[in-house]
N, C-alpha and C positions, 0 to 999 in steps of 0.2 A: 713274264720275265722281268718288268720292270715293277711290279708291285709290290710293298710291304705283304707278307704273309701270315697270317699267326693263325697258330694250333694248339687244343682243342680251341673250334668256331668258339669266340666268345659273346656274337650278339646275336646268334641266330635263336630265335623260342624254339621249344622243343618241339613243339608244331611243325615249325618251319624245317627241322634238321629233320624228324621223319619223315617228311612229305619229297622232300631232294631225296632221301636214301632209298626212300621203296621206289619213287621215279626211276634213278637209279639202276636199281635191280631190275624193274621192268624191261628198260631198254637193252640193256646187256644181255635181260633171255633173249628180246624181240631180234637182236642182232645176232644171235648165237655166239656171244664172245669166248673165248678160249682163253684164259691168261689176263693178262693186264688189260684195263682201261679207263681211260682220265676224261670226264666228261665234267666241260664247266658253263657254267649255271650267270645267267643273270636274275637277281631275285630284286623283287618290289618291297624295297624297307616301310613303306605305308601297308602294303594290304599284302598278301601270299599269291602274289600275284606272279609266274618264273616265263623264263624261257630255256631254253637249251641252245648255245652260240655254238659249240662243239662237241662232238666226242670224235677220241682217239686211239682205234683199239688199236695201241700200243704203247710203252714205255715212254714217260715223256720225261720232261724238265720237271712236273711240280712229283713225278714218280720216286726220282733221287730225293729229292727233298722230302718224301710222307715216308721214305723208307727208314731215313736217319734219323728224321724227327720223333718215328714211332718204335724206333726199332725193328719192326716188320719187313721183311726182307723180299718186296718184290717182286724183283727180278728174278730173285731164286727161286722164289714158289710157283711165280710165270713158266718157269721153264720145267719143271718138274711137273707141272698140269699137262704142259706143252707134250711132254714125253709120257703122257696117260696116268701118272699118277693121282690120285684119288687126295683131297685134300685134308681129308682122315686119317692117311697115312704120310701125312710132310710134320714133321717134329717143329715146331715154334725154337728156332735157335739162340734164343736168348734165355730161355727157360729149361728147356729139351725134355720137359717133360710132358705138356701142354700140344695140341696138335695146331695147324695151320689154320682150322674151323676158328679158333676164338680170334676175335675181332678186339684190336688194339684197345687198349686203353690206357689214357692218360694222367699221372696225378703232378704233372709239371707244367707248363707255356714254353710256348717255341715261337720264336719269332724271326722270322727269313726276312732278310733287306738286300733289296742288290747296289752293288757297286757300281758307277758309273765316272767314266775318263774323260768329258766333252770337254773341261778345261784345257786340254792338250788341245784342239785343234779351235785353228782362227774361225770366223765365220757359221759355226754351230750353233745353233738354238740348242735351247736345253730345256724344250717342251717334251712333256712324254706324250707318249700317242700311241697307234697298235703298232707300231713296227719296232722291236725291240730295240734298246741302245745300252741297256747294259753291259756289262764286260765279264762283272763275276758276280758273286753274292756271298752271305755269310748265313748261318742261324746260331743263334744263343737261346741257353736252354735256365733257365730258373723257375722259381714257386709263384711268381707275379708278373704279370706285364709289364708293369715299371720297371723291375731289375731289367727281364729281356730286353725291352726295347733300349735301354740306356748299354746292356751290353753291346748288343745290335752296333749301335754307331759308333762304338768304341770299336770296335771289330772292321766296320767298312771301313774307317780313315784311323788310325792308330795313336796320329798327331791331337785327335779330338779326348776331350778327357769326359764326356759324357752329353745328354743333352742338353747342350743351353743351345742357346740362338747366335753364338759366337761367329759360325761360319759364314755367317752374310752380316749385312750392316743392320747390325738392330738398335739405331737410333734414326732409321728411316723415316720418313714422315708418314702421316695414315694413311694416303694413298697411296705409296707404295708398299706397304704391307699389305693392302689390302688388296691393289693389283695380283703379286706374287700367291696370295692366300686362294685366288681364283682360279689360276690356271695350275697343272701339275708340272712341275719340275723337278730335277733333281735337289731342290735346295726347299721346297715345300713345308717339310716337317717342321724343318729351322725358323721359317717365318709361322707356323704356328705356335711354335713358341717364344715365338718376337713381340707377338699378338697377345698371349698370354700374362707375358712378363710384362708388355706396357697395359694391362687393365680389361684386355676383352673379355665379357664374358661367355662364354662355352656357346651358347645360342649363340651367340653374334659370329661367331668361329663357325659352326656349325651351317650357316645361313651364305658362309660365304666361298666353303669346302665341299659341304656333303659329308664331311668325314661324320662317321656314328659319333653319337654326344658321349658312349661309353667310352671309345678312344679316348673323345679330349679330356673331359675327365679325370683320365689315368695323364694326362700331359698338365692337366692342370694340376695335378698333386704333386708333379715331379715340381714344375714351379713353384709351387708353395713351400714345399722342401728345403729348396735350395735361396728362398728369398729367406727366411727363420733362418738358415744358417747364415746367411749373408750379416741378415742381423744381429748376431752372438758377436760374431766380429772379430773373435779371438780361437784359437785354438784350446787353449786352456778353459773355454768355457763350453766347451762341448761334453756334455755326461755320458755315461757308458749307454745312457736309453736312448741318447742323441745318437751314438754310434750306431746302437743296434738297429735303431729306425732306417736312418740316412744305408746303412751295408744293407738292409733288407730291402729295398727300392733301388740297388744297384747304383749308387753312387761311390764311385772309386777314392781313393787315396788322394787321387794326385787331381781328383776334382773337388773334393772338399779341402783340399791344401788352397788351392785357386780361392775358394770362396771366403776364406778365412786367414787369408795373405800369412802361409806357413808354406813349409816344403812338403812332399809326397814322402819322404823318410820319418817325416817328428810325427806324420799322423799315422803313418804306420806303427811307430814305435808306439804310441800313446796308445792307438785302437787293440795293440796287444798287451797292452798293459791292462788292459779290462777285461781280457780275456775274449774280446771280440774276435773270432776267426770263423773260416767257413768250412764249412763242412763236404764231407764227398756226399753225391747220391748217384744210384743208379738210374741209367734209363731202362727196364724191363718190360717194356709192350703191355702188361699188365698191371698197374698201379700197384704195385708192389704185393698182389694176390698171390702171385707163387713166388718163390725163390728166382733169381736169374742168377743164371751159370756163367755169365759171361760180364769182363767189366769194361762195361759202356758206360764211363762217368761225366758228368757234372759237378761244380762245385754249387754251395749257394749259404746263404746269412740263414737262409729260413729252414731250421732245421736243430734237433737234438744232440746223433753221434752220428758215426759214417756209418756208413753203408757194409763198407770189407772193410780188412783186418790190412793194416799198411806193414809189412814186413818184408816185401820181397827186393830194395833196396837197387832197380831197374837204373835204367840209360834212361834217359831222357831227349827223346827228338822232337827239335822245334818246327812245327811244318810251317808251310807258305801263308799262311793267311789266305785271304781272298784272291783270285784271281784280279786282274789288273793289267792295264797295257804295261809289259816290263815282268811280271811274274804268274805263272799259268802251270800248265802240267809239266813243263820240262821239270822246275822245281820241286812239285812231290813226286814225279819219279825218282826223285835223288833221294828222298825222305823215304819212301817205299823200298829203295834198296836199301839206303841204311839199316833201316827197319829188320828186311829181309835177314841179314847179316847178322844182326845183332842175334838174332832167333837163334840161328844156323849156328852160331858159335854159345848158344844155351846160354845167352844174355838175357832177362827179363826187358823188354822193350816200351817204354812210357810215348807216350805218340800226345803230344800236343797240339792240338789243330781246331780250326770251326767252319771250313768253308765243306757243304755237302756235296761238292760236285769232284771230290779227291776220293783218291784209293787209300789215303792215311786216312783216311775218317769212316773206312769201311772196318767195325769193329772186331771184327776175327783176324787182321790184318798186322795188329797187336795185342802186347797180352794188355794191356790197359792205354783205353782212349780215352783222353780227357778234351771234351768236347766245349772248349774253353778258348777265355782270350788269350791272346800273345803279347801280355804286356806286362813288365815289369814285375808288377804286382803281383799278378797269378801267375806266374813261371816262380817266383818267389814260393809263395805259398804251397803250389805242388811239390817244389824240391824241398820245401822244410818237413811236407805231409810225408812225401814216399820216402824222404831220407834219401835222394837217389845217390848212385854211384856217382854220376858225372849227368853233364850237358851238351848234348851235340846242337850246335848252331850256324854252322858251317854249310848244311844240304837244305835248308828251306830259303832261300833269296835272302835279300835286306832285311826283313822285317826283325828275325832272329839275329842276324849280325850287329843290328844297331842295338841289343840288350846286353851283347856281349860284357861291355865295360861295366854299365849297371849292376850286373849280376857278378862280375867280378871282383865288382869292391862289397859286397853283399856277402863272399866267401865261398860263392857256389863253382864246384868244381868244373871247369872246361874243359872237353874232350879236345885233342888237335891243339891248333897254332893261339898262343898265347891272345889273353884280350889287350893288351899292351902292344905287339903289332900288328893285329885286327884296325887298331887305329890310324898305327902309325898310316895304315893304306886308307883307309876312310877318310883320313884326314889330308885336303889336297895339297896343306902347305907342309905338313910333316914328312909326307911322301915325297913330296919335290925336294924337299932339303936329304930323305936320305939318297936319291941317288946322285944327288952332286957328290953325296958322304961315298957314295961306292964307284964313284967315277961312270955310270949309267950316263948315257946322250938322252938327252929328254927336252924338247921344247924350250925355247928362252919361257919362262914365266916367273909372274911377282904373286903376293898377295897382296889386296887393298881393302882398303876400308873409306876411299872416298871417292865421288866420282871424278874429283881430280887426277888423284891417281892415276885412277884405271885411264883415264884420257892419257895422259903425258906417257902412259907406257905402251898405249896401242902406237901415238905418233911414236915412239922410240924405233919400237919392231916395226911396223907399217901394218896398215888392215891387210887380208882381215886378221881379228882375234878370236879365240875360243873363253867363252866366259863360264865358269860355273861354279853351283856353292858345292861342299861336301854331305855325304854320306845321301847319298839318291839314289836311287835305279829307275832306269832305262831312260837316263839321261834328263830327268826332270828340272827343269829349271835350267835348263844348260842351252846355249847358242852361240852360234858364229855372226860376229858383227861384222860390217864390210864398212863401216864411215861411224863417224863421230855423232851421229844423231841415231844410230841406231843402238852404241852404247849408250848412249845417255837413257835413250827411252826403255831397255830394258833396267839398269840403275835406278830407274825411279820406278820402276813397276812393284804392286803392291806385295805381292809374291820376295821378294830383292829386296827392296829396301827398309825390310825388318833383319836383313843377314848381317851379324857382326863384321865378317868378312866373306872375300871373293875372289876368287883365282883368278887368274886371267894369265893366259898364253900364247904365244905366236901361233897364227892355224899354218897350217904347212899345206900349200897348193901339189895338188896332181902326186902324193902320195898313197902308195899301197898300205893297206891296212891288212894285218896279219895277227889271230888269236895264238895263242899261245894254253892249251889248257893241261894242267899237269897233277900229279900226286906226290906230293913229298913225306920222307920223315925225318924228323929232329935237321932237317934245311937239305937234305939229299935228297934228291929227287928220285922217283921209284918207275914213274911211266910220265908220256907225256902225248899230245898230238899237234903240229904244227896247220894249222886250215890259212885257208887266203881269201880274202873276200873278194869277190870280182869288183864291185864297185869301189872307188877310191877311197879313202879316209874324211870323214865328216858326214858321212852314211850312221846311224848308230848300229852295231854290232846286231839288234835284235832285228832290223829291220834291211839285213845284209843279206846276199846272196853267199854263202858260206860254201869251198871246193877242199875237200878232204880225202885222200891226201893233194897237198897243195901242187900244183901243174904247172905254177908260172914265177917262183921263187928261185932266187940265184941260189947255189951253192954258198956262197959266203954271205950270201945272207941270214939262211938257215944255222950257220954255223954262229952269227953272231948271235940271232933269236937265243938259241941256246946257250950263249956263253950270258948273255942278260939275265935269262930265268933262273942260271945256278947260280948267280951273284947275287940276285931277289930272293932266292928261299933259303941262303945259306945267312944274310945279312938278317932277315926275319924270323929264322927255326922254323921254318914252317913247317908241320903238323898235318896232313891232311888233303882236301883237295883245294887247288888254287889257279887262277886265271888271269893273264897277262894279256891288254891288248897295245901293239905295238904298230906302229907306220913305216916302210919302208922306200928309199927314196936314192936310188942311184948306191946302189950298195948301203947305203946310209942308214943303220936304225934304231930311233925313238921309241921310250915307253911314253904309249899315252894314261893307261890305268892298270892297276896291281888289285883285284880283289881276291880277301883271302877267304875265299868260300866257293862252294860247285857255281858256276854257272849256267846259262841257260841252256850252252852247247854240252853240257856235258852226255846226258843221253844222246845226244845228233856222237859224238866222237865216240860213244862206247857201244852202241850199236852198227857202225860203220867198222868197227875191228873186233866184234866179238867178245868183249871185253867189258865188263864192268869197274869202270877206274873208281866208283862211289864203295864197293864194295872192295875193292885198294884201297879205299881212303879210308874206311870204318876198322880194318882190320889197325891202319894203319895208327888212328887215332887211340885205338885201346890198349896202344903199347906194345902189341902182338909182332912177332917176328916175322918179316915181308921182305921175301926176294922181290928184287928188281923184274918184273916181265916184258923184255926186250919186242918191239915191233919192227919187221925188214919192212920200212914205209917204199923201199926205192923198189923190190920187187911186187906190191901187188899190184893185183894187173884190175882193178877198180877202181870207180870214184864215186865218190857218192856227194851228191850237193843240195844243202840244204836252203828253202826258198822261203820269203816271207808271206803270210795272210793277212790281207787288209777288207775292211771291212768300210769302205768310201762311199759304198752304194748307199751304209745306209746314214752315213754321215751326213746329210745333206745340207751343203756347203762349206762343206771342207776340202780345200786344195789337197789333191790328193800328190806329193812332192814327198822327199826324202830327205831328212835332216840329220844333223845330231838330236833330237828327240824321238822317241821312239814312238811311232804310229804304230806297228801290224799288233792283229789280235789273236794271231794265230802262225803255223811254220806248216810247212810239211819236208820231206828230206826224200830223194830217189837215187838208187845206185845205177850206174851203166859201164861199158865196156869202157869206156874214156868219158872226157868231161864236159862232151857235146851232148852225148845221148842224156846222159843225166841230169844234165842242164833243162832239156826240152821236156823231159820227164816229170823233171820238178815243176815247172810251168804249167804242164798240163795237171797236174795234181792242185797246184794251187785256183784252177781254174780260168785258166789264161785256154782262148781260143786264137787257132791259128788261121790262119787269113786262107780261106780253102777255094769258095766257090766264086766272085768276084776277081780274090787276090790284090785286093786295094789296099796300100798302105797311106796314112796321112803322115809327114814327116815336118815338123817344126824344131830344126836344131839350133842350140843357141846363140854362140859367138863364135867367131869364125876358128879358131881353134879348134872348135865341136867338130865344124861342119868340116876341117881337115879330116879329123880323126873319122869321121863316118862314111868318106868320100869313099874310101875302095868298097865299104858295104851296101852302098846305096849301087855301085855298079853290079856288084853283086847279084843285087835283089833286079836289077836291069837284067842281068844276062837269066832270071832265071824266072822272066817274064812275069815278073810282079807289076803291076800299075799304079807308079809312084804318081801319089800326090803331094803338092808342096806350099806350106806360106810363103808371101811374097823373097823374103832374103834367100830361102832356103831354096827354093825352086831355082832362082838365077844361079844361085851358085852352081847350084847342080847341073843345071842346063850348061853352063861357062865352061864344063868341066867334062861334058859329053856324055849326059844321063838324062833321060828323055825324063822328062816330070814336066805336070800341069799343074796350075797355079791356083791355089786354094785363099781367098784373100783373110786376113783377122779379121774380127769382129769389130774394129775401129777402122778396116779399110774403106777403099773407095767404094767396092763394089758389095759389101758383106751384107747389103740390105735382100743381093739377090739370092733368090732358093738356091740358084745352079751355083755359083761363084764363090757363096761363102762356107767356111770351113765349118762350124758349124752348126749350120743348116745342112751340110753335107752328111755330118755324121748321124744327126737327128733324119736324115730321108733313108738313111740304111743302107749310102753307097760309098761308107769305108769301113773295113774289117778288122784295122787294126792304125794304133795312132805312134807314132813313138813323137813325143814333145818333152823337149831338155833344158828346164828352162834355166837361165842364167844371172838371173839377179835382173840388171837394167834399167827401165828407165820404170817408174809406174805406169803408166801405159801399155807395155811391153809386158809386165806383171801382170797386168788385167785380162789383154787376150789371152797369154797362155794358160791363165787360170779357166778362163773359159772354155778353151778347148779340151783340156782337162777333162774340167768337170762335167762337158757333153760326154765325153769318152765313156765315163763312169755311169753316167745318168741313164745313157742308153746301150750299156753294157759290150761296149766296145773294149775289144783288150787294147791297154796303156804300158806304154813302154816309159821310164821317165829320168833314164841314168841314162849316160852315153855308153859306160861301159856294160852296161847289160844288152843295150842294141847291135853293140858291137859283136858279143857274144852270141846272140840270136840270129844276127846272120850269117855267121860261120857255122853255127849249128845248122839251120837249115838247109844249108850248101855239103854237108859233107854229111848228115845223117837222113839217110834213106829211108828207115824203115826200124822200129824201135823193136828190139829185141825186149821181152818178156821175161823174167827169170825169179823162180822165188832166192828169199834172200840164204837160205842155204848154200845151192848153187854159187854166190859167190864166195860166201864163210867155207865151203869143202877145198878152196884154192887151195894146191899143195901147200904157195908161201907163208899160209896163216896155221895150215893145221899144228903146227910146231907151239904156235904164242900161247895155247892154251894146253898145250900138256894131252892133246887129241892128236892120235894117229890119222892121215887122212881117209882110212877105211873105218877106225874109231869112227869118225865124224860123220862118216854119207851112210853108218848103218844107224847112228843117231838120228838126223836128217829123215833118213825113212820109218 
C-alpha cells in the first residue's frame, strides 16, 4: 500500500514474467481457487531466483487498482464464477464483444502512487516499512513512464506542478542526500531527484537505492528535460518541438512556466498557438485490438486524433482527488449522486477523477470517465474538447472548489453558486468583512501580515486565538495558540511564513459547536439539517462526534442558526449545496466557517433522513424547478450519531489528542432509539471496546474545572461498580468528594518506576480496560506524561477516551442503556413521521422495505 506501482511490469525479462505467471497458475489450481487472487512475489533482480511472501484468495487493494488500471473488471467476473458461470460465457465489458478468457492487454503505463499525511502529526517518523501509513493513492494513465510518473505527483499534492526536487531542501549538503537516498520515506523520489539535478550518476543512485537503473533513467531524463529548458531561459524561446517534447514527458504548463519565469496562461496560450494539444484515448483491455464500447478515457501529447467523436456536449463532475485526512468517500459519494442525477434527468455525465479506490472512477458509473488530473490545465482542456454544458465543482471537496475562480475567468460555465462568492467564503478576510456587511455575530478577528500584528491583537482579545490561512481543508495549517510564544513559533513556521496573509481570531472557551448543512436556490434555501457536535468547538468538524437531529440545542438557538444561514445564502445566491459551522454559547451564536460546497457530513444528513440533499442540490444547480422538501425534525423518534476513525495505532508516536486539525482517517455513523444507544453503537462500530471483564477504568482529568464537570460520572461509574483508577490530582479529588479511586502515579512520579504503581506499566500488564485522559494544555511536564499515558492506551490497544464531553456522554450511556436494540435501517426510515418527506405512503414504504 505504500509502494510506487506501475503497469505493464517494465523491467521484468520475459523470462522472468512467464516463470511468476505459470507459478501463478500453479498454485491457484494447487489451492482450488474460485474467483479472485492476489499473490505477491519477492523476485531476485540478479539471478530468477523468487519467493512467494503471500497469496490472497481474495479481492485485495492492488485488485481495485489491476481492475482500473486494465479495465478488466474483477470483482465482476469474481462473482459471476462465484455464482457458476463459465468464464466463456462473461462478455469483456468494455468490448462486449470478446469473452472474459482474453487476458488484458496494455498499449499505455499506469503508475499508482500513494498518498501520505504524516506531516499532520508531531512526533511521526516518515520511514515506510510493512505496516501501512498511507491514507489514499492516485494512478495516472499515459504512453510513457515520464508523463505517468510526473502526472502521479501532480495528482498526490495538486500544490506540486511536476517532478522536481522542490518538496524537500535540495541544496542539502551530500550527506544528507545521501542519508535520505538510503532509507525509504515518503519524500524519497524528491531526493532522487535532488541527487540527480546536483550531478549523480544513475550507478551512484542506484548503489544507494536499489531502485532499477531503468527507473532512474526515466528520472534522469525527466532531469535533463527540465535543466535544457532551464537553460532557454525565456519563453519565447521555446519551439513547437520543445513543446511537443517537454507535453510528451508530462511536464505541465504551470511547470514549465516555473522553469522559464512566465505564467501557466502565456504558455498555455503560446503551446496552443503551435497547435500543441492532447488528445483523448481509450482505455480498452485490449491494446486497441477490438473496438471498446465504453468511454474509459485518458488524455495524452503522444498520439494523432481521439479516440471518440466529442459531440455529446455533457455536465461536467469534478471528483475528490485522492483520498487524504480531510477528503475520503463521503466526497465521491456526493460526486456519485450527482452523477447519478445527472443520468436520471438524460444529462450526458463527464466524471473527472484519478483516485482508483472511488465509485466515480468505476467506468459504467458515467457515460465518460476521464481518468485524469484535477488541475487547472486539464479541467481546461476537457471542457474546450467535450465543449461541455457546464461544470459542477461544488460535490468533490477543495480540490474542485479552489479551480472555481481559475476556470471562471477562463469562460467556463459553473453550475450552482457563482465563483465570485465561492471566494468571497474561501477567503477568510472577505468572509469576515461580509458578515460585519449583513450584521452576522462572528468572532472578534483582524487580518495580518506580520508577527507584530498578530501579537498586539491576540494581547488585545487575550489568548487563546484561532490562527489560520485560507482556502484548506480539514483545517490544515490552522491552530489555537494559548501564549505568545506559541504564536510566534507557529508565524515562523516554514509552512506560514510564505502566506501573504493570516486570520487571526478570538477562540471562544466552552462553546457548542453546531453544523449547519443545507440546499439553496438562487439564495433560498430548499432543505437543511441542523447536527450538534457533542464535543465543544476547537474539535475540527471531521474529527467530531456528530448527533442528528440535535438533542441538546435551545430553541432560540435553533431559530438563530437559521435566521444566520438565510442571511448567508441570500447575501451569496447561493446555488446548490452549502455548509455552515457555527458555535453556540448561552443563547449566543457565531459563524465560524461558510463553505459553499457538499461537505463531508453531507451523506451522514442524507442518509439519517432518507433524503438525498446532493441530488436537491444537482437538480437545483441545472436550473430545474425544486419544491422545498419540508423535514418534522421535532417528531422523529431517532438519532443517529456519527463517530470518528483514527488510525494512532499505526502512527507511532503521535499524540493521539483532538484539535482544530483534522487527524481521523475514517467515520462511521449508527442510529438508535435516543442519543445514548447511538452513541455506544457508534463507539462500538468505530472500534472502541468496553470495559467488561476487569471493569477497570484509568481516569486522568485535566483542570479542576474538568474534574467538576466529570465528578457526578465518576460517581456514576462508582455506583455501577466499575474500578476506578486515578493519577495523583485526580484520584484526591475524587477520593475529597466520596468516590473510591486508587492512585495510579505519572510517569514523572515518585513511584512510576514501580510495575504495581505506575499508570503505565498498568496499562502495558493488561489491568486497565479503558483510559479516559483529558489533557489540558499545562505545564511541559504535564504534557509529557499525558502523552505517555496516551500513547500506552493506543499502543496496547486499550480504549481512549480523550474529550470531557465524550466521557461525559459515555457514562450516561452506560447508566441508562441496557441492552442495544438491533434494527435494520428501514425500520427506522418506515416511521410514520418520515414517510410523508418523501412522497412514500407508510405501507408504500414497508412493501418497499420488503
Amino acid at each position: 500500500g505504500d509502494s510506487i506501482v506501475v503497469a505493464p511490469s517494465q523491467t521484468l525479462s520475459n523470462a522472468e514474467y512467464f516463470k511468476l505467471r505459470s507459478t501463478a497458475q500453479k498454485v491457484v489450481r494447487h489451492l482450488g481457487i474460485i474467483g479472485e487472487c492476489n499473490i505477491q512475489y519477492a523476485l531476485d533482480p540478479h539471478s530468477e531466483r523468487y519467493c512467494i511472501i503471500e497469496v490472497n484468495a481474495r479481492l485485495s487493494r492492488s485488485s481495485a487498482l489491476a481492475s482500473k488500471a486494465t479495465g478488466y473488471p474483477l470483482a465482476y467476473v469474481a462473482a459471476k464464477i462465484a455464482l457458476g458461470i463459465d468464464l466463456v460465457n462473461i462478455k469483456n465489458s468494455i468490448t462486449k464483444t470478446t469473452t472474459a478468457c482474453f487476458e488484458p492487454s496494455l498499449d499505455y503505463c499506469v503508475v499508482k502512487m500513494p498518498r501520505w499525511d504524516l506531516k499532520k502529526f508531531n512526533r511521526v517518523s516518515n520511514d515506510l516499512g510493512s505496516s501501512m501509513l498511507s491514507v489514499g493513492e492516485v494512478m495516472s494513465v499515459g504512453r510513457n513512464f515520464e508523463e505517468c510518473i510526473q502526472k502521479a505527483v501532480r495528482m498526490v499534492n495538486p500544490n506540486l506542478d511536476g517532478l522536481n526536487a522542490r518538496p524537500v531542501d535540495y541544496t542539502a549538503d551530500k550527506a544528507e542526500i545521501e542519508t535520505n537516498l538510503k532509507k525509504a520515506t515518503d519524500e524519497r523520489l524528491f531526493y532522487v531527484i535532488a541527487a540527480l539535478d546536483a550531478g549523480y550518476t544513475i550507478d551512484q543512485v542506484h548503489a544507494l537505492t536499489k531502485i532499477d537503473r531503468w527507473f532512474l533513467s526515466k528520472l534522469q531524463h525527466i532531469s535533463g528535460l527540465r535543466k535544457g529548458m532551464k537553460t532557454l531561459g525565456s519563453l519565447d524561446k521555446l519551439s513547437v518541438n520543445n513543446f511537443k517534447t517537454l507535453k510528451t514527458y508530462g511536464f505541465s504548463d504551470r511547470q514549465i512556466a516555473h522553469e522559464v519565469a512566465s505564467t501557466e496562461l502565456q504558455v498555455r496560450n503560446r503551446r496552443k498557438s503551435f497547435g500543441v494539444v492532447p488528445f483523448v484515448k481509450q482505455i480498452d483491455t485490449l491494446a486497441a485490438e477490438y473496438p471498446a464500447q465504453t468511454n474509459y478515457l485518458y488524455m495524452t501529447y503522444s498520439g494523432m486524433e481521439d479516440d471518440i467523436p466529442m459531440d455529446d456536449h455533457g455536465v461536467m463532475v469534478l471528483g475528490c482527488g485522492a483520498y487524504c485526512i480531510g477528503s475520503s468517500v463521503e466526497f465521491d459519494w456526493c460526486a456519485v449522486s450527482a452523477v447519478r442525477t445527472l443520468r436520471e434527468l438524460d444529462y450526458k455525465a463527464i466524471v473527472v477523477n484519478y483516485n482508483p479506490e472511488t465509485v466515480s472512477t468505476d467506468y459504467d458509473e458515467s457515460d465518460r470517465l476521464y481518468f485524469e488530473e484535477l488541475s487547472f490545465e486539464r479541467v481546461l482542456d476537457i471542457y474546450d474538447r467535450e465543449n461541455a454544458h457546464g461544470v459542477i465543482v461544488s460535490v468533490g471537496g477543495q480540490i474542485p472548489n479552489n479551480l472555481s475562480m481559475p476556470l471562471h475567468k477562463m469562460g467556463v460555465r459553473l453550475l450552482g453558486t457563482s465563483a465570485e462568492s465561492i471566494d468571497k467564503c474561501e477567503d477568510r478576510n472577505k468572509f469576515s468583512a461580509l458578515l460585519d456587511k449583513i450584521g452576522v455575530d462572528q468572532p472578534k478577528w483582524t487580518e495580518v501580515t506580520t508577527t507584530t500584528a498578530a501579537e498586539a491583537f491576540a494581547r488585545e482579545v487575550q489568548y487563546p486565538v484561532l490562527v489560520r490561512p485560507s482556502y484548506v481543508l480539514s483545517g490544515a495549517g490552522m491552530i489555537v495558540t494559548s501564549c505568545e510564544a506559541e504564536l510566534r513559533d507557529y508565524l515562523n513556521s516554514p509552512n506560514v511564513a510564505t502566506s501573504k496573509s493570516i486570520c487571526i481570531s478570538k477562540f471562544i472557551l466552552n462553546a457548542k459547536e453546531v453544523e449547519f448543512d443545507g440546499v439553496a436556490k438562487d439564495g433560498h434555501i430548499l432543505n437543511y439539517a441542523i447536527s450538534e457536535h457533542v464535543e465543544n468547538a476547537g474539535v475540527h468538524s471531521g474529527d467530531a462526534t456528530l448527533v442528528l437531529p440535535a438533542q441538546k440545542l435551545y430553541v432560540a438557538t435553533i431559530k438563530q442558526v437559521k435566521r444566520i444561514a438565510s442571511a448567508i445564502a441570500r447575501s451569496l445566491n447561493i446555488t446548490g449545496p452549502f455548509n455552515i459551522q457555527l458555535m453556540a454559547k448561552e443563547n449566543e451564536v457565531k459563524v465560524i466557517e461558510c463553505n459553499l460546497r457538499a461537505s463531508r457530513t453531507f451523506p451522514f444528513i442524507s442518509k439519517t433522513f432518507d433524503l438525498n440533499f446532493i441530488a436537491l442540490a444537482t437538480r437545483a444547480m441545472l436550473g430545474l424547478a425544486v419544491k422545498p422538501v419540508p423535514i418534522a425534525l421535532i417528531d422523529i423518534d431517532y438519532v443517529a450519531v456519527k463517530a470518528p476513525q483514527f488510525s494512532f495505532t499505526r502512527l507511532h508516536g503521535a499524540d493521539p489528542t483532538l484539535g482544530v486539525e483534522m487527524a481521523s482517517t475514517g467515520e462511521v455513523a449508527c442510529f438508535g432509539t435516543d442519543m445514548h444507544e447511538a452513541f455506544l453503537k457508534a463507539l462500538l462500530s468505530a472500534g472502541f471496546k468496553m470495559p467488561k471483564e476487569q471493569k477497570t477504568i484509568l481516569l486522568s482529568i485535566g483542570n479542576d474545572d474538568m474534574k467538576r464537570e466529570f465528578l457526578d460520572s465518576a460517581k456514576i461509574l462508582d455506583e455501577l461498580k466499575y474500578n476506578l483508577f486515578g493519577t495523583p490530582g485526580t484520584a484526591a479529588f475524587l477520593q475529597e468528594h466520596g468516590v473510591k479511586c486508587e492512585v495510579l502515579y505519572k510517569p514523572s512520579g515518585k513511584d512510576a518506576k514501580g510495575a504495581v504503581d505506575g499508570a503505565v506499566e498498568a496499562i502495558k500488564n493488561n489491568k486497565i480496560e479503558m483510559v479516559i485522559n483529558v489533557p489540558d494544555g499545562g505545564s511541559q511536564q504535564e504534557v509529557s506524561d499525558g502523552y505517555l499515558i496516551r500513547r500506552a492506551s493506543v499502543d496496547f490497544g486499550v480504549s481512549l477516551i480523550n474529550n470531557i464531553k465524550c466521557a461525559v456522554l459515555l457514562v450516561q450511556s452506560l447508566e441508562k442503556v441496557k441492552k442495544l436494540e438491533i434494527c435494520h435501517i428501514g425500520e427506522y426510515y418506515a416511521m410514520p413521521t418520515l414517510g410523508w418527506s418523501t412522497g412514500k405512503s407508510l405501507l408504500a414504504r414497508k412493501m418497499s422495505i420488503c
